[in-house]
C-alpha positions in Angstrom: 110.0 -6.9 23.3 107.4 -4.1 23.1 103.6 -4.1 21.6 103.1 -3.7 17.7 99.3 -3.0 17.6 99.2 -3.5 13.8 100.0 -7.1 13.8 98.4 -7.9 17.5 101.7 -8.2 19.0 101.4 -7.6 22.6 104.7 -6.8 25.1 107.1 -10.1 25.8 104.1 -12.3 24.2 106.0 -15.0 22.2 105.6 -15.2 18.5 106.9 -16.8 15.5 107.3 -17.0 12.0 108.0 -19.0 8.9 110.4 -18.5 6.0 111.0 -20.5 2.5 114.6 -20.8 1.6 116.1 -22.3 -1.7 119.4 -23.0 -3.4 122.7 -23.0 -2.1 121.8 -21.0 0.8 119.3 -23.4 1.9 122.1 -26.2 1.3 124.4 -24.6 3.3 121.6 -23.6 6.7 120.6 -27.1 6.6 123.8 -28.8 6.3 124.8 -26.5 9.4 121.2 -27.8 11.2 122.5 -31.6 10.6 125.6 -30.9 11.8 124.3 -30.1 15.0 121.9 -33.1 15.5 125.4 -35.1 14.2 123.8 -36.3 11.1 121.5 -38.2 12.6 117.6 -38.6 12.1 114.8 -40.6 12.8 113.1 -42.8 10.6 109.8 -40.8 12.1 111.5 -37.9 10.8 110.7 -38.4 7.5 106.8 -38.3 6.2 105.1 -40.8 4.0 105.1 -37.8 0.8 109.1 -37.8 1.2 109.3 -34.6 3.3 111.3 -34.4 6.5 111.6 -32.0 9.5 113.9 -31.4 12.5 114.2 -29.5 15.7 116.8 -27.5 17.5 116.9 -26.2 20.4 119.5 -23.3 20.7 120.1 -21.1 17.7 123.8 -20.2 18.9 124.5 -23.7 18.1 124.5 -22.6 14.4 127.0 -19.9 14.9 124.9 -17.3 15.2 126.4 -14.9 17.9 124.3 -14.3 21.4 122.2 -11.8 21.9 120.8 -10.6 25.0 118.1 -8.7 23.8 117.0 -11.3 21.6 117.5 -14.4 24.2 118.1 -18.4 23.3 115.1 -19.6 20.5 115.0 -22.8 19.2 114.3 -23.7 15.3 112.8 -26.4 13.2 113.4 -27.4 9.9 111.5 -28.6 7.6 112.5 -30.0 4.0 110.2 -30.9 1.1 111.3 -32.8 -1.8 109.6 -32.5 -5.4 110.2 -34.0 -8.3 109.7 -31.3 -11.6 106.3 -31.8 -13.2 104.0 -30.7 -9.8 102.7 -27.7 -11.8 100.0 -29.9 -13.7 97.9 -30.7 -10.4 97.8 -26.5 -10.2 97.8 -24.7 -13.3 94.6 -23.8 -14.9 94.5 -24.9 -17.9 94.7 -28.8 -18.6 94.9 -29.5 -15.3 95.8 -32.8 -14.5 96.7 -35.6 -12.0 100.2 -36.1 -10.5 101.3 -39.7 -10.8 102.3 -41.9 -8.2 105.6 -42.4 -9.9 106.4 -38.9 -10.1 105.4 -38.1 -6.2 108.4 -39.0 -3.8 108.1 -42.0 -1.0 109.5 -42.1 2.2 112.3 -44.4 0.8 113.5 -42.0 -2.0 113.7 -39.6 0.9 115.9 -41.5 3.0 118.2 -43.1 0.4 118.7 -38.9 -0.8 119.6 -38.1 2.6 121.9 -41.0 3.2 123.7 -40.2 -0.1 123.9 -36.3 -0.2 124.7 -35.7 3.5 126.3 -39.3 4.6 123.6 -39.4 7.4 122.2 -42.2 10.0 118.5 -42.9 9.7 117.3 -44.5 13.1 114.8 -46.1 14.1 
């Protein structure tokens, strides 16, 4: 809660930030992000290029411990599934196309989910 003048920061102004996780660590933050919305998404949830994204709204739900300094943030998720092969649409040489049957739909998304976390998809 104080001004960093470097990155524009000014006193109790509210900020954010944005972090890439893999692996099992990613595994084991999201399955603890499920478990708080129960296991349950929407079918909106999900995007048509077989990504999907959540919100919470208390981090202490996670098991994080309180802090009063820090205060009560909230936290979305967002996961995007790829099949191995992307790298042709960006590499420089022989670039290439990515096929439709190599991009993942909304239904491969959901049926994953379903299977590797047991969750309910509503509408």
């Amino acid at each position: 809660r104080f001004t960093i003048r470097t990155f524009g920061i000014r006193r109790f102004e509210k900020i954010a930030c944005s972090i890439s996780v893999r692996g099992k660590k990613a595994e084991e933050i999201l399955k603890k992000g499920l478990a708080v919305k129960e296991f349950e998404l929407r079918k909106r949830n999900f995007s048509n290029t077989g990504n999907f994204g959540f919100g919470i709204q208390e981090h202490i739900d996670l098991g994080m411990r309180y802090d009063p300094y820090t205060g009560i943030f909230g936290m979305d998720f967002y996961v995007v599934l790829k099949r191995a092969g992307g790298r042709v649409a960006l590499r420089r040489a022989h670039r290439s196309r990515v096929g439709n049957f190599q991009k993942v739909s909304k239904e491969e998304a959901i049926k994953w989910y379903k299977e590797k976390y047991e969750g309910l998809v509503l509408n």
